[in-house]
C-alpha positions in Angstrom: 136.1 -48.5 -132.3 132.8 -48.3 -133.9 132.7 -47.6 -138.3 130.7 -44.4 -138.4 128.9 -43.4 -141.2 131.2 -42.1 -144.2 130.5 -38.3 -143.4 131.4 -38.7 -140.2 134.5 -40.9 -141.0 135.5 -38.0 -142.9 136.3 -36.2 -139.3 139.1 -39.2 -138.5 140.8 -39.1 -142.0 140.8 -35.3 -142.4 142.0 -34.7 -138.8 144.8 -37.4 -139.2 145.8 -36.2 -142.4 146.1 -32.4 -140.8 148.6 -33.7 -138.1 150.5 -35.7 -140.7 150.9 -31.8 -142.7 151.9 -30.4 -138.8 154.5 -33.7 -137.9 156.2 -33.7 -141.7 155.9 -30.8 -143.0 159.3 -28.4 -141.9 157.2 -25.0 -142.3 156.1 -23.5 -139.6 153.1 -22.0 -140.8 152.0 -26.1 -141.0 152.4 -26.5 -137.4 148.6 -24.3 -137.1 147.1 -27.6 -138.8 147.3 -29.3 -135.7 145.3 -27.3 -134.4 141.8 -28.3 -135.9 143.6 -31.6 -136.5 143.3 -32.4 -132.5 139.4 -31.2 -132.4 138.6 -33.5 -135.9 140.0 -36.7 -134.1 138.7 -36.2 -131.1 135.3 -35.6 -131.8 135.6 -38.8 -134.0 136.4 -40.7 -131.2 133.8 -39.3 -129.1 131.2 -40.3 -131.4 131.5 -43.6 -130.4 130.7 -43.1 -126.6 126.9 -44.1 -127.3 128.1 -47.6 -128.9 130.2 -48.4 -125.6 127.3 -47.5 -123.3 124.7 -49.9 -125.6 128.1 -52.7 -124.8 128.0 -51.7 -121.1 131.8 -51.6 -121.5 133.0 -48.5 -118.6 136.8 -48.7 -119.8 135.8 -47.4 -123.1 133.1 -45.2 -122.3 135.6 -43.4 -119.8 138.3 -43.2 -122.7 135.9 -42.2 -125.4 134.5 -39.8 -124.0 137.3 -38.5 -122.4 138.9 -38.0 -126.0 137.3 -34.7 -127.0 137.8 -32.4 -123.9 141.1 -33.8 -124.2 141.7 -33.2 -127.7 140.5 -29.4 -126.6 142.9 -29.0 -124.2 145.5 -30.1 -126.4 144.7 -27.9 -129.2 144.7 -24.8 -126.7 147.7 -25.5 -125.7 149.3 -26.1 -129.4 148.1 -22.7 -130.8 149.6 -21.0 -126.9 153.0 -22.8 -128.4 152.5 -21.6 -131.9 151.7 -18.2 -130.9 155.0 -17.7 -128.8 157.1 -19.2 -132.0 157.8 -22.0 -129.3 157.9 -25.7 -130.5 157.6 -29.1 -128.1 158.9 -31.7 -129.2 156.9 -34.0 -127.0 153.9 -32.7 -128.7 154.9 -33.0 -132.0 155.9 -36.7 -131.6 152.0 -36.8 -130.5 151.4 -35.6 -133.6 152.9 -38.0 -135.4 152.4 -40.8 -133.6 148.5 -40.4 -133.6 148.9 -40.2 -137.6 150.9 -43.6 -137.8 148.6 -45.1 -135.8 145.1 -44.0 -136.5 145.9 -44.4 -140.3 146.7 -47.3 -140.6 144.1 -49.0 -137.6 141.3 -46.4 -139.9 142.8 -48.1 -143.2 142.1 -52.1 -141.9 139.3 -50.8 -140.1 137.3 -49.0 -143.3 138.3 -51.5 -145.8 136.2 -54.9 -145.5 138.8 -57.4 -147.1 141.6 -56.2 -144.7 139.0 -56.2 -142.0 137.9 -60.2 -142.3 142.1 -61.1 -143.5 142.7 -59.5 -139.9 140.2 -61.2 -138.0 140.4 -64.8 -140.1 144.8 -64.4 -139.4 144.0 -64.3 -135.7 141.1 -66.5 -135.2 142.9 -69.1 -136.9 146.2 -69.2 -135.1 143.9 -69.1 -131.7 141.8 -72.2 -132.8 145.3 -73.8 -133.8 146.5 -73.2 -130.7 143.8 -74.6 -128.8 143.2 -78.1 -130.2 147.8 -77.8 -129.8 147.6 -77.5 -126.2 144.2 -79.6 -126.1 142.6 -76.7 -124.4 139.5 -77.3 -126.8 138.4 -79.0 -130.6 137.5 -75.3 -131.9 137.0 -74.0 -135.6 136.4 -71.6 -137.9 132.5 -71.0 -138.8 131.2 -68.7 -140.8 131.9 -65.3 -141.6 129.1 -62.5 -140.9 128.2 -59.2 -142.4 126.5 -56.6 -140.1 126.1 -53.3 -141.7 123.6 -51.0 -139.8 119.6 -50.9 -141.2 120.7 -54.5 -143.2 119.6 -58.1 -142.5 123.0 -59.8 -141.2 124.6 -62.1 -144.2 127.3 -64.2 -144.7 130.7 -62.6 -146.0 130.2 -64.9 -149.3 127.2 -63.4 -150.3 127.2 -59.9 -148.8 127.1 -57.6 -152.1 128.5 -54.7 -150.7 131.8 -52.3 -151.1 134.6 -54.8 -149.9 137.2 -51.9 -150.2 135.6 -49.2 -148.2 132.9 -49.3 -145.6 131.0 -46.3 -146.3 128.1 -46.8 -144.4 127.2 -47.7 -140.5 128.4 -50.8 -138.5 130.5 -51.3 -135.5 133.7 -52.8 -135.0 132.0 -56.3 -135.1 130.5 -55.3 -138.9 132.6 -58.3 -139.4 132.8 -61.3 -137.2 133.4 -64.8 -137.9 131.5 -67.2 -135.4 133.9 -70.0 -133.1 132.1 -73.4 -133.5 132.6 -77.0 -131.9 134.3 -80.6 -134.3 130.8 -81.3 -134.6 129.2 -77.5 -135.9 127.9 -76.4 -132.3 128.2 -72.6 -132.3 130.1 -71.9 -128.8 128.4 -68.1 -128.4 131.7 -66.2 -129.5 132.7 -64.4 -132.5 135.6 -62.7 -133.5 135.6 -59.1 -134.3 138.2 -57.2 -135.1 139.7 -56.1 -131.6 139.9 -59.5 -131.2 143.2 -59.5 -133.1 145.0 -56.7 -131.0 145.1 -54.3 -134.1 144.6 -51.6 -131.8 147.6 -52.2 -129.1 150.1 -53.4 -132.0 149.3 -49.9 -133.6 149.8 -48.0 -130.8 153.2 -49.1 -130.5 153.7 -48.6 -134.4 152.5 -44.9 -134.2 155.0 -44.0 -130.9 157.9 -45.6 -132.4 157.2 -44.1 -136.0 157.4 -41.3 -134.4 160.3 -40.6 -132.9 162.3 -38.7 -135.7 165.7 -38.7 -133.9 166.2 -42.6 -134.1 167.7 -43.9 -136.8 165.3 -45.9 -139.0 167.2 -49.0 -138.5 166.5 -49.1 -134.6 163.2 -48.4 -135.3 162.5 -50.9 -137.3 164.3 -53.4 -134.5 161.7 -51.9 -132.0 158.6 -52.5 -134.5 159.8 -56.5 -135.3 160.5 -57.1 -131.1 157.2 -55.7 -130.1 154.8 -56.9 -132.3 155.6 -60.5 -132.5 155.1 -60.3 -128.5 152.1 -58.2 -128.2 150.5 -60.7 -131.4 151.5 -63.6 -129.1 150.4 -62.5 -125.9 147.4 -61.7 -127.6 146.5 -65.5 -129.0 147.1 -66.6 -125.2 144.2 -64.3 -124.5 142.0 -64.9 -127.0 142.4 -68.7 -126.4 142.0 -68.0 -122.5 138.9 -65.9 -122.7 137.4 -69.5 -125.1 138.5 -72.0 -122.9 137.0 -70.2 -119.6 133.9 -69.6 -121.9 133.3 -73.2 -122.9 134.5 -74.6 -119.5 132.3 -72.3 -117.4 129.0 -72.6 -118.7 126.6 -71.2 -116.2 129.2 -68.6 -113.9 128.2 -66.2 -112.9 129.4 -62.5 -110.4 127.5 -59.7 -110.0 125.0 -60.7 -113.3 128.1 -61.4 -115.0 128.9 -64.3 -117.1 132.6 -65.8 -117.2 133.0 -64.2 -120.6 131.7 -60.7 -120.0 134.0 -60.5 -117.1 136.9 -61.8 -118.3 136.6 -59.5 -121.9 135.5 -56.3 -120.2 137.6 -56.4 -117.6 139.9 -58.8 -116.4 141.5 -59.0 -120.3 141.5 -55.3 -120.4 143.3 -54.8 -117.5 146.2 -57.4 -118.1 146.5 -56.2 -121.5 146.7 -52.1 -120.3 149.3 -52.9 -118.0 151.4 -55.1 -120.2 151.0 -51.8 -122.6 152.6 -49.6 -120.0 
């Protein structure tokens, strides 16, 4: 997910915030919120279709660009329901678990310090694991800053808001380089979709969600999943390193053993262990 300028952010927040009033709120007059809630996120979303085709990354230019027709079709079909005095409860479990998830991903996602915490938690447990299993002497190197229109600077001496990103800069405005015992950079960095924020939250948003459960069973959901999908995650991470730094030089079809295995074959493992 790209960090759009602040105006533009403003979209995500306000159209999240609009479902939250439709999924809470017990009037029924607050159900019409959703509404232009649906079109706000979407078009957020969308927005971010020109950053995936600069990454050459087809899974998520399909899905982001996908998100506003589909946010269209689903506001259409809210205001039908409204209109007819009828209510789905499918739909307004959608509504709430698009609010507990986008939220909270938009919260570490805007605000710098939770940003690097995120990536600097997961990067260290996958270097850890790595010189564990002896799969590779990996470490920590430095921390980056890339805001949009500004000279890329270490996180130390980047001057900026570190508690709300209100300017341009992709998902990899922070990344903190992988590097060799002896300093060698290895030619990854961690960003933060490196850390799985964005599949942990999906789960946190559909089981949020579901207002019949009691809250203790979701709860027991939220501490079985996560654990796994944080773990499976490090496996990944530490796989997509070790075939990195072990085949130097592969090749298929122009690409290189990393592109293929974080574009695609990473991708498609970790959408079907999601479903």
């Amino acid at each position: 997910m790209s960090a759009l300028p602040f105006s533009e952010s403003l979209l995500a927040f306000s159209g999240l915030l609009l479902l939250a009033l439709a999924f809470h709120s017990k009037k029924a007059s607050s159900s019409w919120a959703a509404v232009p809630g649906w079109i706000l996120v979407g078009t957020y979303f969308f927005l971010n279709t020109p950053h995936y085709v600069e990454l050459a990354d087809p899974v998520l230019i399909i899905m982001s660009a996908a998100t506003l027709p589909m946010a269209i079709a689903i506001s259409i079909w809210e205001a039908r329901l409204i209109k007819k005095g009828e209510i789905s409860e499918s739909l307004n479990w959608f509504r709430g678990a698009c609010f507990w998830a986008g939220m909270p991903y938009l919260m570490v996602e805007k605000i710098p310090w939770l940003n690097v915490l995120a990536i600097w938690f997961v990067a260290g447990q996958t270097v850890l694991f790595m010189r564990w299993t002896g799969a590779g002497d990996i470490q920590l190197g430095e921390t980056y800053v890339n805001i949009e229109g500004q000279s890329i600077v270490t996180w130390s001496e980047w001057d900026g808001n570190r508690w709300f990103l209100d300017t341009g800069g992709a998902e990899n405005a922070f990344f903190t380089d992988l590097q060799l015992a002896d300093g060698t950079p290895i030619g990854i960095s961690f960003v933060l979709a490196c850390t799985a924020l964005q599949s942990m939250i999906v789960f946190v948003g559909a089981i949020v969600a579901l207002q019949t459960a009691p809250w203790q069973r979701r709860v027991r959901a939220l501490l079985i999943s996560l654990p796994v999908i944080h773990v499976l995650n490090i496996f990944r991470d530490a796989g997509l390193v070790w075939l990195h730094t072990n085949f130097i030089g592969w090749e298929w079809l122009t690409l290189s053993m990393f592109d293929f295995g974080h574009s695609y074959a990473a991708k498609v493992v970790s959408l079907g262990a999601m479903f």
